[in-house]
C-alpha positions in Angstrom: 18.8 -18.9 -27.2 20.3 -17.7 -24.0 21.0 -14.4 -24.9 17.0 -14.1 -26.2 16.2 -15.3 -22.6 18.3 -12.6 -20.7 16.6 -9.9 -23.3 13.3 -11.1 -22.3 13.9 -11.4 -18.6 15.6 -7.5 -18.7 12.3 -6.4 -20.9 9.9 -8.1 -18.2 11.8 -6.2 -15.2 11.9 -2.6 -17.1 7.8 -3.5 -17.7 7.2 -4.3 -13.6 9.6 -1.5 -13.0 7.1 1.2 -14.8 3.7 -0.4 -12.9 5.4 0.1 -8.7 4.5 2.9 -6.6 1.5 5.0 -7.6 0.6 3.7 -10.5 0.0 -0.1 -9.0 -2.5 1.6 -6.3 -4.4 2.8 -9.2 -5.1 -0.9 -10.3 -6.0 -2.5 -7.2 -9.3 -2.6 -5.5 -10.5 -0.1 -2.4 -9.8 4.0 -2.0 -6.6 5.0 -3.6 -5.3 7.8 -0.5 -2.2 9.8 -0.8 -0.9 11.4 2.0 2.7 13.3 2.0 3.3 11.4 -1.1 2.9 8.5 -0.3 -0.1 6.7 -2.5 -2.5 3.7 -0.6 -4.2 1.4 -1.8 -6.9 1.2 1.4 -9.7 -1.5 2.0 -12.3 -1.2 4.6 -14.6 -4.2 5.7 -16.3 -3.5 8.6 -14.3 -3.5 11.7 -11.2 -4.1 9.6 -9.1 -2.1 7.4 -6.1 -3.0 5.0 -3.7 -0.5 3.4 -1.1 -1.4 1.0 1.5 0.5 -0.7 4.1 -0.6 -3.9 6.8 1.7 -3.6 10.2 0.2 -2.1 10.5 1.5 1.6 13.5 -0.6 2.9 14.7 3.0 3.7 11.1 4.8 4.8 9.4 2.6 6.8 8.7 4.8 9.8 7.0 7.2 6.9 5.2 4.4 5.2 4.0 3.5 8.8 2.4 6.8 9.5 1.1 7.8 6.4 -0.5 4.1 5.8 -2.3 4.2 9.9 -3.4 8.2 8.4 -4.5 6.8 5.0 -6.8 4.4 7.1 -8.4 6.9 9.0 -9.0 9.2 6.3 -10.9 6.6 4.1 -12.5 5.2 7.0 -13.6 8.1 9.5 -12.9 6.2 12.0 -10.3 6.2 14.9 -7.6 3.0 14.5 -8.6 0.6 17.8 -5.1 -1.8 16.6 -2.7 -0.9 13.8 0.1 -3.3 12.3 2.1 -3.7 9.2 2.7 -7.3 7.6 6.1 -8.6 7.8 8.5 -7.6 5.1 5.8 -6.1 2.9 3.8 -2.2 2.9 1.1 -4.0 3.5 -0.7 -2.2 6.8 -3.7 -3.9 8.9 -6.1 -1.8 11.4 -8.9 -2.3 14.1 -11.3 0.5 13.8 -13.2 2.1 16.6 -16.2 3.7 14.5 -18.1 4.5 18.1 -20.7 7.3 17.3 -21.4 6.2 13.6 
């Protein structure tokens, strides 16, 4: 019984391992952006904007930073008013300034 529960927990990790990065963008709602290789998932409502990525940055977050605040303004059009990232996830909130549109 036990060993049939480690097979099944290793199976479930190599299945969540093939659906990170890119291909979970693909699957989630709003504008799938890539910029330098680096693939958003971006939402825009209204004033607000969300981008999130699913690859593991614990040793790119200054990248992930800048590529999600340039992911935001490409979807969007607009100039970023406030930008932040979530704690401890790629998960990237903005502010827009959409003056003139």
């Amino acid at each position: 019984m036990r060993a049939a529960a480690i097979r099944a927990a290793a199976a479930a990790v190599l299945a969540l391992a093939g659906c990170s990065g890119a291909g979970v963008a693909a699957f989630m709602p709003g504008q799938e952006i890539e910029v330098a290789g680096d693939v958003f998932s971006v939402t825009i409502d209204g004033t607000r904007a969300v981008a999130m990525n699913f690859a593991t940055g614990a040793h790119n977050q200054e990248r992930l930073f800048a590529n999600a605040r340039e992911a935001i303004t490409r979807a969007s059009g607009c100039a970023i008013a406030h930008f932040e990232q979530e704690p401890g996830v790629n998960t990237y909130r903005a502010r827009l300034d959409c003056a003139g549109q």
